[in-house]
C-alpha positions, 0 to 999 in steps of 0.5 A, spaced: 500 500 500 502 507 498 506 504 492 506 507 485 503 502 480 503 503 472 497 503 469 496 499 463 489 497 462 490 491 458 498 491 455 501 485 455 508 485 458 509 479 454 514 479 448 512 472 445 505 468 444 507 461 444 503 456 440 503 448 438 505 446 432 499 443 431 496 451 431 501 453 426 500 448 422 493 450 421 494 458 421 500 456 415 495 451 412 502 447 412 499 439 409 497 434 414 505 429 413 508 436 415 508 436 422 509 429 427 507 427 434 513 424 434 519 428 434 521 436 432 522 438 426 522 444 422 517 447 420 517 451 413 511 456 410 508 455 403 511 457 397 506 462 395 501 466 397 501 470 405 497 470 411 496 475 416 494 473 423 491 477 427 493 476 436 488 479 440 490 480 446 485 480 451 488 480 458 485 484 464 489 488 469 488 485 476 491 486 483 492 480 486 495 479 493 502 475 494 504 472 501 510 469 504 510 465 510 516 467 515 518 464 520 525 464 524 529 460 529 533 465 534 540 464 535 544 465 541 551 466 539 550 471 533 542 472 533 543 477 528 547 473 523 541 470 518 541 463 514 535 464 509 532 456 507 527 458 502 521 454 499 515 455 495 507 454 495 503 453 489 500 460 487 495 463 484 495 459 477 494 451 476 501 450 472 507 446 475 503 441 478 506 438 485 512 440 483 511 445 490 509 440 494 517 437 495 519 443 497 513 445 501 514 438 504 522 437 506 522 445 509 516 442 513 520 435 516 526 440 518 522 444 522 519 438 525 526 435 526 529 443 529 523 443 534 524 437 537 531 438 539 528 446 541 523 442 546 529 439 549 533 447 549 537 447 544 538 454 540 543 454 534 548 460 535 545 464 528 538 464 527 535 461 521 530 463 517 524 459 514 521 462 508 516 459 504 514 464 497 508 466 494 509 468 486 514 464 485 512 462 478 510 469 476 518 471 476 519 470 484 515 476 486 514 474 494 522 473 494 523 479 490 519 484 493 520 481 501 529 482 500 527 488 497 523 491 502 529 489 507 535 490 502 539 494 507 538 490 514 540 482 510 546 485 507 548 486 513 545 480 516 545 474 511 549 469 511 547 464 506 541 463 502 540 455 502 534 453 496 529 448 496 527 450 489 523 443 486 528 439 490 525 432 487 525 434 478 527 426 478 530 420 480 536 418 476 542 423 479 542 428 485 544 434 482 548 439 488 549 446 485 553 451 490 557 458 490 564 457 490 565 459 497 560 453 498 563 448 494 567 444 499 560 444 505 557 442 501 561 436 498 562 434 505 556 434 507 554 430 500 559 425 502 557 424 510 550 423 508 551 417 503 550 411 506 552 407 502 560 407 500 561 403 493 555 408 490 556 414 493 557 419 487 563 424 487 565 431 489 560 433 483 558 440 486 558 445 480 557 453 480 551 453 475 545 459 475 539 456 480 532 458 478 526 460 483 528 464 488 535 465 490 536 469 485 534 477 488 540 472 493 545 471 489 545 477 485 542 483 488 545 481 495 552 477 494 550 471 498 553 465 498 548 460 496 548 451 495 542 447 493 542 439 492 536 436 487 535 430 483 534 430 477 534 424 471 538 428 467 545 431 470 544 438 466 542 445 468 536 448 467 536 453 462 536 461 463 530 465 461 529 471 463 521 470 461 519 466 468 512 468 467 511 464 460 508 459 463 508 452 459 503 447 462 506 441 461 504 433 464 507 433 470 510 426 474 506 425 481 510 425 488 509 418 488 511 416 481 517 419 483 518 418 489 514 413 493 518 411 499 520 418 499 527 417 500 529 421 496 526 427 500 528 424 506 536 425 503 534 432 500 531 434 508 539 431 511 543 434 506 539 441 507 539 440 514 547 438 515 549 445 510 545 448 515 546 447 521 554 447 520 553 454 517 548 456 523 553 453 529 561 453 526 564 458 530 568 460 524 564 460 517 565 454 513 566 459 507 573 457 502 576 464 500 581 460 496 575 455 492 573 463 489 580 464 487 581 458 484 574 458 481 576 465 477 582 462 474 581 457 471 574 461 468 579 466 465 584 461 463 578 457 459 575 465 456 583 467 454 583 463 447 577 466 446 579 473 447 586 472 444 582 469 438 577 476 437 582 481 441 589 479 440 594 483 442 588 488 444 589 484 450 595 483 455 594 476 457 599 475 462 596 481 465 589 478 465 592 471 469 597 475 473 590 478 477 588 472 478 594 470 481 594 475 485 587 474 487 589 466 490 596 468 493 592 473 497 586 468 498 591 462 500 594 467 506 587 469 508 585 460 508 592 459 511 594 464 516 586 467 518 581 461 518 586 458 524 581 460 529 575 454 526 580 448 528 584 452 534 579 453 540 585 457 543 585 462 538 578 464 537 577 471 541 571 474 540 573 479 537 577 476 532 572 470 530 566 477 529 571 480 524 574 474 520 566 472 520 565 478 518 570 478 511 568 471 510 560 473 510 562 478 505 566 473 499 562 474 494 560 481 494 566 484 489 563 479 483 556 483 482 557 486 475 553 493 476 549 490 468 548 483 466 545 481 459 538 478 459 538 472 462 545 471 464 546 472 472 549 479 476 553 474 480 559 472 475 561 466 480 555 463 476 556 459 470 551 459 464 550 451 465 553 444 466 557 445 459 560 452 460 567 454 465 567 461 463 565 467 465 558 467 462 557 475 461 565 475 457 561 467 453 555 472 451 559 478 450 563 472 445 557 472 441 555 479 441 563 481 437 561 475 432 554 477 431 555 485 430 563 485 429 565 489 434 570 489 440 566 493 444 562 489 448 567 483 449 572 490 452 566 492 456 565 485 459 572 483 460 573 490 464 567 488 469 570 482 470 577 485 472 574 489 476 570 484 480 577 480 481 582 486 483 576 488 487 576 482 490 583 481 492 583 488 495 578 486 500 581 479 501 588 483 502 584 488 506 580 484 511 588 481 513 590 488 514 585 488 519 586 482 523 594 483 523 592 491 525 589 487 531 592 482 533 599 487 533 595 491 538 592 486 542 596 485 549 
């Protein structure tokens, strides 16, 4: 209430109509052996003659009401530190048939499973947030408004976003997803819930774009987020920058997929054990050196292509000795700082307060100010399972073959060396600090 709202009487925002193949063929007049049921194939107008179509759009603007259910567990040791659990309920629509009800049920079970042990008096250090969102399916309204309303208190206070966005898709492969700084938790916690030794997968934890909503998270907030689903294929969902085409397609029920309800229970276990290490470590579980790591190897993959359309435009020892500086300065910050999480000895508050502190805020520096639709603000984020470069110089790539033009791809590498120094400094800075510290420390 009080907020400006556009008035677009009947406009669409949408910028395509989807259609069946089937309709296609009927407004072209395509012959009947054109289209099959079995397989895709292309679809060819005829020879001669035009048709005009006519699309009339008969959307009415309606107001409706998106709500969110928030809940929190208040910590004891760190009460305004925050790791976020986020799930989702049906909405206002019919599509997506029970895909809510995995992650409506599994955030369910771990509050069940949290409040027994609160009943006997136990409390986690940082309080945890459970959220379940509404609007999900129209382009994450409820999370996207709710982080907005209170941007400037979570980026301060989250420390993670843990995502139980459609966490049963399948039933072949689980598919553990993590920023950088969260890839070796959450292998560990893949490896100490796997009963089974001779069957257990390995440490196959990629930084890909999540869907749902941990997007405003991750590339509004900066924050650290993992998510582990099954799949039956080991592959990313694709981008789109249009989440409210809605498709309704078949969808497989729970207990097709799923009727021992195993799999939920493993999701449950494994959520449950990244977020109770994050909510009770005395030092953040978050690996500096696996960011600086991951920044190398994704600009050692980009410089063939750079030097493919730049050439001598771009200095590529330069570019590999950023990224060099960034992992000497994140290999002190692992060494010498994160002593306190494996010494007891060596955790004063103060000191444990502030390397908290800088490993909260890790990924911060890798927020580009523009993206290319469809492509994250986060570029620790990779498009999909296929790519290892930075996504926004991938795009940039295809932008310079398509217009013949170097200015994109110079623009694109210019955020990223950007984000990488940015980074290092606060990497080197956060050890100044500690060093000032401890030097006057009697």
């Amino acid at each position: 209430d009080g907020s400006y709202r556009q008035n677009r009487l009947n406009l669409t925002t949408l910028l395509v109509q989807p259609i069946s193949a089937m309709l296609a063929k009927k407004l072209v007049s395509l012959p009947e052996d054109t289209v099959q049921n079995d397989r895709c194939i292309p679809l060819q107008m005829p020879a001669t003659g035009k048709k005009i179509i006519n699309l009339n759009i008969q959307s009415v603007t309606t107001y409706k009401t998106i709500s969110n259910v928030i809940a929190y567990l208040k910590g004891t040791v760190f009460p305004d530190r925050y790791i976020i659990i986020g799930s989702h309920h049906n909405g206002l629509n019919a599509y997506g048939g029970q895909e809510w009800a995995s992650s409506t049920a599994i955030i369910t079970a771990f509050i069940q499973a949290l409040m027994l042990k609160v009943k006997r008096g136990w409390r986690p250090d940082r309080t945890i947030v459970f959220c379940s969102w509404g609007g999900t399916s129209f382009g994450n309204i409820g999370s996207y408004e709710w982080a907005e309303d209170l941007k400037r208190v979570l980026q301060r206070n989250v420390v993670a976003y843990v995502s139980l966005h459609n966490p049963v898709r399948g039933n072949s492969t689980l598919h553990p997803v993590a920023s950088p700084s969260l890839q070796q938790l959450a292998a560990e916690s893949q490896s100490f819930n796997c009963v089974e030794k001779t069957k257990c997968p390995g440490s196959n934890v990629s930084s890909v774009q999540i869907q749902g909503d941990s997007d405003y998270f991750i590339n509004h907030l900066g924050v650290p987020a993992t998510q582990f689903s099954y799949e039956d294929i080991k592959t990313s969902e694709n981008s789109s920058f249009l989440p409210e085409a809605l498709f309704p397609v078949h969808t497989t029920k729970t207990e097709e997929l799923d009727p021992s309800f195993s799999l939920h229970e493993n999701i449950a276990k494994l959520t449950g054990q990244v977020t109770l290490q994050i909510a009770n470590e005395p030092v953040l579980p978050f690996n500096a050196l696996d960011i600086a790591l991951e920044v190398q190897n994704s600009l050692k993959v980009a410089t063939a292509f750079l030097l493919l359309f730049l050439g001598d435009e771009v200095d590529i020892p330069q570019l590999l000795a950023v990224a060099s500086r960034l992992r000497d300065t994140a290999e002190l910050l692992q060494s010498d700082e994160m002593r306190p999480a494996n010494d007891p000895k060596e955790r004063a508050p103060i000191r444990v307060r502030m390397l908290n502190d800088v490993l909260q805020s890790l990924e911060k520096s890798f927020l580009v100010h523009r993206a290319p639709p469809g492509l994250y603000r986060n570029i620790l984020y990779r498009l999909d399972e296929r790519t290892s470069q930075f996504s926004v110089l991938l795009e940039a790539l295809e932008h310079c073959k398509l217009h013949q033009s170097n200015e994109t791809i110079q623009a694109a590498l210019s955020e990223v060396l950007n984000s990488i120094n940015s980074a290092q400094v606060y990497f080197k800075a956060g050890l100044d600090v500690f060093e000032t510290t401890l030097a006057g420390k009697k």
